[in-house]
C-alpha positions in Angstrom: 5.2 -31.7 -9.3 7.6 -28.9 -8.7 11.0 -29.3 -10.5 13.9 -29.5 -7.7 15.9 -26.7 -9.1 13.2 -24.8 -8.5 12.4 -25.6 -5.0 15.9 -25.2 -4.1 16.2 -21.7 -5.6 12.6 -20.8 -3.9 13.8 -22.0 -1.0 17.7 -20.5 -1.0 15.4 -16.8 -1.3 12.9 -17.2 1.5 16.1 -18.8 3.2 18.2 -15.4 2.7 15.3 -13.1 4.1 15.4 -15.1 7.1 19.1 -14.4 7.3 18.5 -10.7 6.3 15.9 -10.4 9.2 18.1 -11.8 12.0 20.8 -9.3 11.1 17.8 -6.4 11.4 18.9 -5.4 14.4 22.1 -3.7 13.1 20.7 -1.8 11.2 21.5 2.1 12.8 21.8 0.2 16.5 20.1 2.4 19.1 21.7 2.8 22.6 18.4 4.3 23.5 15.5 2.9 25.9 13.4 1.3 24.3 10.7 3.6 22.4 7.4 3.0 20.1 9.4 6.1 17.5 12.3 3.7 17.8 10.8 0.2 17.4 7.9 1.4 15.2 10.1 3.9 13.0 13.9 2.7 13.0 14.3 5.6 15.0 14.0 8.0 12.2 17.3 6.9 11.3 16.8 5.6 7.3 18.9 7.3 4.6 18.1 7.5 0.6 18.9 3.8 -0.2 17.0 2.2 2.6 14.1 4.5 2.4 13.8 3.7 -1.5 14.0 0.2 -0.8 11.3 0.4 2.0 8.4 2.6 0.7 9.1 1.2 -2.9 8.8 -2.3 -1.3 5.6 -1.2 1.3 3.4 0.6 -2.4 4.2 -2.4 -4.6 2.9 -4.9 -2.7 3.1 -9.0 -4.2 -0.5 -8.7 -4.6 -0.6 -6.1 -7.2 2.1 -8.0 -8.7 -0.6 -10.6 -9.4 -3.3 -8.6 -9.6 -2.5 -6.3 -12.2 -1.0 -8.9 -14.4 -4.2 -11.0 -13.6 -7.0 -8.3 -14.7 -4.8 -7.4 -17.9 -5.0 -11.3 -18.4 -8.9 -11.2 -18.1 -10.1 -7.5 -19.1 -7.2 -6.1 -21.0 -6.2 -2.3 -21.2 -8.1 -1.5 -18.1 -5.4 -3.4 -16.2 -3.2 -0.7 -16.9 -4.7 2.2 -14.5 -2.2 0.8 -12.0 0.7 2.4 -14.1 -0.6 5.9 -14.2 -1.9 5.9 -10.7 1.8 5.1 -9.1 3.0 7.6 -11.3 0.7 10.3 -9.8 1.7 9.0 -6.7 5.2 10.3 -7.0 4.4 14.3 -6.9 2.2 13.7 -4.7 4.7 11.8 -1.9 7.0 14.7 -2.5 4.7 17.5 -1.8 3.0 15.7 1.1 5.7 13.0 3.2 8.1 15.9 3.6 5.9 18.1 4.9 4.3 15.7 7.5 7.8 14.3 7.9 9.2 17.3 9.4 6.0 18.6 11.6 6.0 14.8 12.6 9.5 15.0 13.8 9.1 18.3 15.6 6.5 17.3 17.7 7.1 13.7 18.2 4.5 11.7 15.9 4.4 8.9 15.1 1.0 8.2 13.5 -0.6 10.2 11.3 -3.8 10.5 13.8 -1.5 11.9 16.5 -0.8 14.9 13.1 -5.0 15.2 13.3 -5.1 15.2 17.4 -2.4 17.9 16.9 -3.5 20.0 14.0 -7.4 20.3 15.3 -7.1 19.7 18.9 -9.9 16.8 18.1 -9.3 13.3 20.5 -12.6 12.1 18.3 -11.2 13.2 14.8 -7.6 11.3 15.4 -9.7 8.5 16.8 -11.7 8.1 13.7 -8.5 8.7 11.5 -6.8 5.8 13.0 -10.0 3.3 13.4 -10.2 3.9 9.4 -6.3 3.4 8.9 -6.5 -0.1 10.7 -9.8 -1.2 9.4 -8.4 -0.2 5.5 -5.1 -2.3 6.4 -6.2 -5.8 8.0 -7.9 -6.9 4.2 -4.9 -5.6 2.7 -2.3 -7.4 5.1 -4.5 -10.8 4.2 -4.1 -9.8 0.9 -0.6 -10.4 1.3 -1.4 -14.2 2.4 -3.3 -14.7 -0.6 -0.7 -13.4 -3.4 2.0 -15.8 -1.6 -0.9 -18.6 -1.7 -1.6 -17.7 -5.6 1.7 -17.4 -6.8 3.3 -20.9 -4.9 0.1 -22.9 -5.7 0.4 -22.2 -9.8 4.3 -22.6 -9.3 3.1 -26.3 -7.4 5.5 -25.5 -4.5 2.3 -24.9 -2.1 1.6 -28.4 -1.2 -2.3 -29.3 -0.8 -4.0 -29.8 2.3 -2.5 -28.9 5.5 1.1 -29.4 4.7 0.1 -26.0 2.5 -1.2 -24.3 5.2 1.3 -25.1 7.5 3.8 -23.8 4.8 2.0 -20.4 4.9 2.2 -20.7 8.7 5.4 -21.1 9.3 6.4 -18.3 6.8 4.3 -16.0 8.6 5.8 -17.3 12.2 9.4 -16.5 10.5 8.3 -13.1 9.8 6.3 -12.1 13.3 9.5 -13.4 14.9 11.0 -10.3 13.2 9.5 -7.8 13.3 8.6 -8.4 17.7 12.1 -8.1 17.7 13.3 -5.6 15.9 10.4 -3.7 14.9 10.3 -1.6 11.4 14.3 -2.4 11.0 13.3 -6.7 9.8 11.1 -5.5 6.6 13.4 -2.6 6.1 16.3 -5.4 5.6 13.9 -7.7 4.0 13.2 -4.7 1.6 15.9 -4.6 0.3 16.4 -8.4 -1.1 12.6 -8.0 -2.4 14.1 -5.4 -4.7 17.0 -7.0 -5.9 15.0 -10.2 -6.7 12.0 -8.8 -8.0 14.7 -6.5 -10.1 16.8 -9.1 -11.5 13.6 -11.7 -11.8 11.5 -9.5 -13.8 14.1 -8.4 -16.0 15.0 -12.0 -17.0 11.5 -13.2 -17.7 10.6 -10.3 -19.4 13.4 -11.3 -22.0 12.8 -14.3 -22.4 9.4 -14.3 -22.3 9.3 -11.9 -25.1 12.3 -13.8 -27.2 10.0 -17.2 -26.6 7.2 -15.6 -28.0 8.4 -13.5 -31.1 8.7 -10.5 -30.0 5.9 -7.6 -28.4 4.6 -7.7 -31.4 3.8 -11.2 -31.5 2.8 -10.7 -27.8 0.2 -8.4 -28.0 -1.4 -9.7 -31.4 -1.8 -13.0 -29.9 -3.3 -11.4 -26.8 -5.8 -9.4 -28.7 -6.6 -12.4 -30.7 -7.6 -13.9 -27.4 -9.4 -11.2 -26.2 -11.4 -9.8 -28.4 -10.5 -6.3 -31.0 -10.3 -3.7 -28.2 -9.7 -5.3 -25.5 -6.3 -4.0 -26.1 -6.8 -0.1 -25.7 -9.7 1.8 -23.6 -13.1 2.4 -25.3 -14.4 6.0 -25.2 -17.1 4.8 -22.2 -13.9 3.4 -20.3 -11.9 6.7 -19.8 -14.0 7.9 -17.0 -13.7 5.1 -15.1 -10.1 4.8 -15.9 -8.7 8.1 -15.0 -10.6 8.2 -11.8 -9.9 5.2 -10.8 -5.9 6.5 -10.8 -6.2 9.3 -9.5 -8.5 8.0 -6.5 -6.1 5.3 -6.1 -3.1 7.7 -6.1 -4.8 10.1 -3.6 -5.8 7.3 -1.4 -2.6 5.4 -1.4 -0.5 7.9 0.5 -3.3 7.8 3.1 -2.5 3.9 4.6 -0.7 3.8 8.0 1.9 1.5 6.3 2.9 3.8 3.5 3.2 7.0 6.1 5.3 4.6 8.5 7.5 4.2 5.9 7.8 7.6 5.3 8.0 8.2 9.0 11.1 6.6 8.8 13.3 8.3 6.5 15.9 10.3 8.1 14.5 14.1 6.7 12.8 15.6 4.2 15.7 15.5 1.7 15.4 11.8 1.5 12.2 11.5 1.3 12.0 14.0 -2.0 14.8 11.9 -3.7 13.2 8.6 -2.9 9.8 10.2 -4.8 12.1 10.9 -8.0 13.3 7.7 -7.6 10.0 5.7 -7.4 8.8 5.7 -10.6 11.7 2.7 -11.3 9.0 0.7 -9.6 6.5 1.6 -11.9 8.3 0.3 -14.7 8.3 -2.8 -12.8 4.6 -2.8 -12.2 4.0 -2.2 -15.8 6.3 -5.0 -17.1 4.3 -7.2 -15.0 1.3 -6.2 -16.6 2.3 -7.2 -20.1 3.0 -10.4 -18.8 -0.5 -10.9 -18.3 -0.7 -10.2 -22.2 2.0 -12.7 -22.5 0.2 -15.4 -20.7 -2.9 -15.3 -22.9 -0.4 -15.1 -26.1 1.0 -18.3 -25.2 -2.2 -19.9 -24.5 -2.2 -20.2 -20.1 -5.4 -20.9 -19.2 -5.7 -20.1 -15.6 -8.5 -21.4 -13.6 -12.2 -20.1 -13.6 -11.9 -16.6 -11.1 -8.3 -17.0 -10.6 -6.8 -14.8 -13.2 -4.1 -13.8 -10.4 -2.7 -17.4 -11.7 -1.9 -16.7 -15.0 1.8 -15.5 -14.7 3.0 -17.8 -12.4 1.7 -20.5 -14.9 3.9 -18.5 -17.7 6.3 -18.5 -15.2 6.2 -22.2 -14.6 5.7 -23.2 -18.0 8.3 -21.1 -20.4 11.1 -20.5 -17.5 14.2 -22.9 -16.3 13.9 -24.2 -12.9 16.3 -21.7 -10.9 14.6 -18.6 -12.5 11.3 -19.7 -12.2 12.3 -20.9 -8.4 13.7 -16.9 -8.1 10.6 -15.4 -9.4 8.2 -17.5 -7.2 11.0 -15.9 -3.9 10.6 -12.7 -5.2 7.4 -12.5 -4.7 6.9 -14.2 -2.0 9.2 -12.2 0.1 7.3 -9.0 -1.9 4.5 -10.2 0.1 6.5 -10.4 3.3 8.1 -6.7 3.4 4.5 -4.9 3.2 2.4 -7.1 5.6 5.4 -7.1 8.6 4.8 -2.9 7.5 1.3 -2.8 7.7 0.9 -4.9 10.5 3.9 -2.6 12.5 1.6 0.5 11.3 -1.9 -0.8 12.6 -0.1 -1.9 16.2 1.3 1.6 15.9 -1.7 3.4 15.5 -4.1 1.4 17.8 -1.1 1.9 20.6 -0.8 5.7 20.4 -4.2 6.6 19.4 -6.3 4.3 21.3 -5.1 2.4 24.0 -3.1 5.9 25.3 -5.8 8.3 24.3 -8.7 6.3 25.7 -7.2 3.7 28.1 -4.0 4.1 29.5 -3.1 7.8 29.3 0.3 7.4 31.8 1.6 4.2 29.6 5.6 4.6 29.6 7.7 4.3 26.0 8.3 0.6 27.6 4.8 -0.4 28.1 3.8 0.9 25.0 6.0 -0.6 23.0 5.0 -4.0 24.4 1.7 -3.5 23.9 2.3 -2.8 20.5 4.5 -6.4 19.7 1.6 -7.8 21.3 -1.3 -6.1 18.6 1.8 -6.8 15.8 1.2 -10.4 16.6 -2.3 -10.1 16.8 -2.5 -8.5 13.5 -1.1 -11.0 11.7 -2.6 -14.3 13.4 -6.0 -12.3 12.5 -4.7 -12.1 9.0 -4.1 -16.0 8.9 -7.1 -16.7 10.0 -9.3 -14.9 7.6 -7.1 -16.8 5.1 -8.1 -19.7 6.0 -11.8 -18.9 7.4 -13.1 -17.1 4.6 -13.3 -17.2 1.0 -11.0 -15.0 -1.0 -13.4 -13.3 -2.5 -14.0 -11.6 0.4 -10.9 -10.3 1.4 -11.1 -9.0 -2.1 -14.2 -7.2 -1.2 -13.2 -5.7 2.1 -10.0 -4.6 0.3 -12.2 -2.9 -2.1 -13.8 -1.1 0.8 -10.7 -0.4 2.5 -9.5 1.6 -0.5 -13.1 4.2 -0.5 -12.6 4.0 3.3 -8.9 5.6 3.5 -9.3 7.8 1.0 -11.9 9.8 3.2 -9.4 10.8 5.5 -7.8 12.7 2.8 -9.0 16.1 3.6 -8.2 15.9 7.5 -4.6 15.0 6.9 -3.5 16.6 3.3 -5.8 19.0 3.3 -5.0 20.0 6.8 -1.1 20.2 5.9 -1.3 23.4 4.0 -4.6 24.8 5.8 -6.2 24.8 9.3 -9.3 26.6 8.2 -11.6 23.7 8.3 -13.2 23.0 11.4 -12.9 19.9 13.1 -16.6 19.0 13.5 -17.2 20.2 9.6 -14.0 17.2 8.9 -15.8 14.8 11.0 -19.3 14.9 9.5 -17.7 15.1 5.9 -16.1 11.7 7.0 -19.1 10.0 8.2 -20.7 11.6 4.7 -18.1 9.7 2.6 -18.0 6.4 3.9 -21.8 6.0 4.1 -21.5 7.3 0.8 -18.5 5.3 -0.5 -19.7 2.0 1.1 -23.3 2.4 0.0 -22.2 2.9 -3.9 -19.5 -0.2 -3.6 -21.8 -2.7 -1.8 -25.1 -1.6 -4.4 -22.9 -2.5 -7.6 -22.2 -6.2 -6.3 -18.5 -5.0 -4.4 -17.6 -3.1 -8.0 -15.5 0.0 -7.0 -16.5 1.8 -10.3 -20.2 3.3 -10.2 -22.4 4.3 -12.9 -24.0 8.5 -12.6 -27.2 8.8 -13.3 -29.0 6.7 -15.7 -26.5 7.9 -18.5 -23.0 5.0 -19.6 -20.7 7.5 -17.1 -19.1 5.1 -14.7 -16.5 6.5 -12.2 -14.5 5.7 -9.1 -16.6 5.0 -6.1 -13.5 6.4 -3.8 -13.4 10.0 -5.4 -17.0 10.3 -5.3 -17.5 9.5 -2.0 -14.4 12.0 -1.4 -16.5 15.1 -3.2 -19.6 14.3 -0.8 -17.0 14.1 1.7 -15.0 17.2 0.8 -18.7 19.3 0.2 -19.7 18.9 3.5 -16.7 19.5 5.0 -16.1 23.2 3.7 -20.2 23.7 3.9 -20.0 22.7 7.7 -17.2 24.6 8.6 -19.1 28.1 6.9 -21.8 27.5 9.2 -20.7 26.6 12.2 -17.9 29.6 12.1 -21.0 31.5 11.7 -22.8 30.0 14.7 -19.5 30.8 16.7 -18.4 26.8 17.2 -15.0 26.8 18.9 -12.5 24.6 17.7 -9.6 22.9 19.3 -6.3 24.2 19.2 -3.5 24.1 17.2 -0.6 22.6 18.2 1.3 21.8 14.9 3.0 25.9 14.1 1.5 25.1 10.2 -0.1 28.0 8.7 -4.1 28.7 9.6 -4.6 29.4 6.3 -2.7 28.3 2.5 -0.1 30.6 1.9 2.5 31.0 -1.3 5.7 32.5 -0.2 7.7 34.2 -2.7 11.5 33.8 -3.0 13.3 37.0 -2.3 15.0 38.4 -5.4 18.9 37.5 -5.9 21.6 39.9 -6.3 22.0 39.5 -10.3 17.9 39.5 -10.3 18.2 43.2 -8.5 20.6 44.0 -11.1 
C-alpha cells in the first residue's frame, strides 16, 4: 500500500500542473483572431527560458526516463547510447532549428511538410512527410501512457483494475482540457514544473541513493556482480551497434513533428541556438537516471519478468522517504504529460495543414482550421488511451521501434534540403519509399530488434541509418538520371540556396592591416 505522505506529495504535483495549465492562457496573450500559428505555436512568441523548458521537456520524454534506466538495469553499458545520442543532438538542433525557424517564419509554416511543399513544389512529397510524422508520433504519445502506468504501479499509487484505469483517464482528460484551450501555451507552462521537479527530484535521489549504498563505487561493483564481468563497459562486437544507434537516434530525433513544434515556437533563431548550448543540462539528467538502473540491481530490486522499466521506481519506493519518493513519482508523471499534449498538438497540426487543407478543404479559414485541429488533438489522444488499454505493451514498444526507422527517412527531404535544392523531388520520394521498405523489413525480420546484423559476419548496426543510406543512395542516383532525362521539378518557393554554399566573412579593418 502506498505510504500517505507519498500520495499527498504525488498528488500536491499533478495538482500544481493542473493549476499551471489553467493559467496557460497568459502566457504572451494574443489580441489576435484566432490562428492554427497561434494556437499550435504560442504565436512564435517563446523566449530563452521557456523555449529551454519546452524542447528540453518535449526530447526527454518520461519514457526514456524509465527506459534507459530499465535497459541499463537488464543489459548494462548498452543502456548508455542514450547519453551520447542527446549530446549529438545539440549541434545538430543549432545548425538545423534556426535555419528552418527563420524560412518557417518568413513564409508562414507551420509544419515541417508545408517547408517540403515549399522547398520542392511537391503536394505528394509534404503529404508523405507528414503521413510519416504522425504515424512515428501516435506509438510514441502511448508511450507516454505507459511510463505514467510503469512508474505509479511500482510506486503502488496506480490502483488495480478499473479504478487504475480511470486514474490514467482522468489525468489524460485534465490534460486534453488544456491544451483544446489554449493550445501549445498548457505544456509550455506545464514544462516548466516538469523541470523543476524532475531537477530537484533527481538530484535528491541520486544523493541519497548513492550515500545508502556506499558510494559509486559500491554502486557499480554490486551491479556488475549482478550482471555479469562486462556487462559494465561495451564489448568490441558492441561498438557498431552502439555508435550507430546514437547517431541514428540523434539524426532522427530532430525529425518528429513534436520536437520541430517546439522549435517552431521559440521567438528567433537567437533563442533557439542558446537553448541548444543549454540542452546538454538534460543529458546529465538522462545519464544520472541511467546509473540508477545500476543502483537498483546494487541494492538487490528485482523488478518483474519483462518489466525492467520498474526497477527505479522500486528503488525509488524502497530506499526513499515518503514526500521525495511522492515528488519523484510527479515528476515523472507530469514528464509524461508535457511531451504527449506536444506531440499530440504536432500530429493535429500537421494532419490540419497538410491534409485536410491540401487535399480536402483548400478555402478552410484560420478559424475553421484551428477547430478542426482541437478536434484531431482530442482524437489523438483518446486513440492513444485506447491502444493502452487494447493492446499489449509490447506492441506499442514495437511500433515505437518502427516509428524511430520511419522518421528518420525524411531526413534528406527536410535537412538535407535546408542547405541544398539540388535533389529532385521524385528522386526524395523513391529514396523514401526505398528506406522504409528497407527499414521496416530489417526491424520486423530480427523479431522488432532495431539493431541488424551485415552479412553473415558479428557486425550488427542500426536498422534506422541503414535504411537512411539505401534511402539517401537512391535519392542522389534518381535525381542524376532524371535531370538527365529532362524531369521538371516543382518550384521553389523558400529563397534558400539551389545549391550548398560556404560564404566567407569579409576581412576586418585590423585583418586588412
Amino acid at each position: 500500500m502506498a505510504d500517505g505522505t507519498m500520495t499527498a506529495t504525488f498528488l500536491a504535483v499533478i495538482g500544481g500542473a493542473s493549476l499551471l495549465a489553467v493559467t496557460a492562457r497568459r502566457l504572451h496573450p494574443s489580441d489576435r483572431l484566432p490562428s492554427l500559428e497561434g494556437w499550435a505555436l504560442a504565436d512564435r512568441s517563446l523566449g530563452p527560458v521557456w523555449t529551454w523548458f519546452l524542447l528540453g521537456g518535449t526530447i526527454f520524454t518520461a519514457y526514456t526516463f524509465t527506459a534507459v534506466p530499465g535497459l541499463a538495469y537488464g543489459n548494462g553499458a548498452a543502456a548508455f547510447f542514450a547519453v551520447p545520442y542527446t549530446v549529438i543532438v545539440c549541434p545538430l538542433a543549432f545548425v538545423l532549428l534556426g535555419r528552418l525557424w527563420s524560412v518557417a517564419r518568413a513564409h508562414g509554416y507551420v509544419t515541417v511538410a508545408d517547408f517540403v511543399r515549399g522547398r520542392y513544389g511537391s503536394p505528394p512529397l509534404a503529404l508523405v512527410v507528414a503521413l510519416t510524422g504522425i504515424l512515428a508520433t501516435m506509438p510514441y504519445l502511448a508511450l507516454q501512457l505507459l511510463g505514467i502506468r510503469a512508474v505509479l504501479t511500482a510506486g503502488e499509487v496506480y490502483p488495480r483494475g478499473a479504478a487504475g484505469d480511470l486514474v490514467m483517464v482522468a489525468l489524460f482528460a485534465g490534460l486534453a482540457v488544456a491544451t483544446y484551450r489554449h493550445g501549445l501555451r498548457a505544456p509550455t507552462v506545464i514544462s516548466a514544473l516538469k523541470g523543476v521537479a524532475v531537477f530537484v527530484s533527481l538530484t535528491a535521489v541520486t544523493w541519497l541513493v548513492l550515500v545508502r549504498l556506499g558510494g559509486p563505487g559500491a554502486v557499480f561493483e554490486g551491479a556488475a556482480g549482478r550482471l555479469g564481468g562486462q556487462a559494465l563497459v561495451l564489448t568490441p562486437a558492441q561498438q557498431p551497434a552502439y555508435a550507430t544507434l546514437a547517431l541514428g537516434s540523434a539524426l532522427a530525433l530532430l525529425m518528429y513533428p513534436h520536437v520541430l513544434t517546439a522549435g517552431f515556437a521559440a521567438d528567433g533563431p537567437r533563442t533557439l541556438r542558446k537553448v541548444s548550448v543549454a540542452l546538454p543540462a538534460w543529458t546529465g539528467l538522462l545519464a544520472l537516471f541511467g546509473v540508477l538502473g545500476f543502483a537498483a540491481l546494487a541494492s538487490g530490486v528485482r523488478a518483474p519478468e519483462g518489466a525492467a522499466e520498474a526497477a527505479v521506481p522500486m528503488l525509488v519506493d524502497r530506499l526513499m522517504p515518503g514526500p521525495l519518493a511522492g515528488l519523484v513519482f510527479g515528476a515523472i508523471t507530469v514528464g509524461a504529460l508535457v511531451p504527449a499534449a506536444v506531440m499530440s498538438i504536432a500530429a493535429a497540426t500537421s494532419f490540419v495543414r497538410n491534409v485536410y487543407v491540401e487535399y480536402v478543404h483548400p478555402t478552410a479559414t484560420p478559424k475553421r482550421q484551428v477547430r478542426i485541429a482541437k478536434a484531431v488533438s482530442l482524437i489523438a489522444k483518446a486513440g492513444a488511451v485506447a491502444f493502452v488499454f487494447g493492446l499489449r505493451d509490447q506492441d506499442a514498444i514495437n511500433l515505437q521501434l518502427l516509428g524511430g526507422v520511419w522518421i528518420l527517412q525524411i531526413f534528406p527531404a527536410v535537412a538535407v534540403g535546408l542547405f541544398t535544392g539540388r535533389l529532385h523531388p521524385r528522386a526524395l520520394l523513391a529514396g523514401w519509399g526505398v528506406g522504409m521498405a528497407a527499414g521496416t523489413y530489417l526491424v520486423v525480420r530480427e523479431g522488432f530488434s532495431s539493431i541488424v546484423g551485415l552479412g553473415s559476419g558479428p557486425l550488427e548496426i542500426y536498422a534506422g541509418l541503414a535504411a537512411l543510406v539505401l534511402n539517401l543512395i537512391v535519392a542522389v542516383a534518381g535525381t542524376a538520371v532524371l535531370e538527365r532525362l529532362g524531369v521538371p521539378r516543382g518550384a521553389d518557393l523558400t529563397d534558400l540556396p539551389s545549391r550548398l554554399t560556404v560564404r566567407r566573412r569579409p576581412e576586418t579593418g585590423a585583418n586588412q592591416q
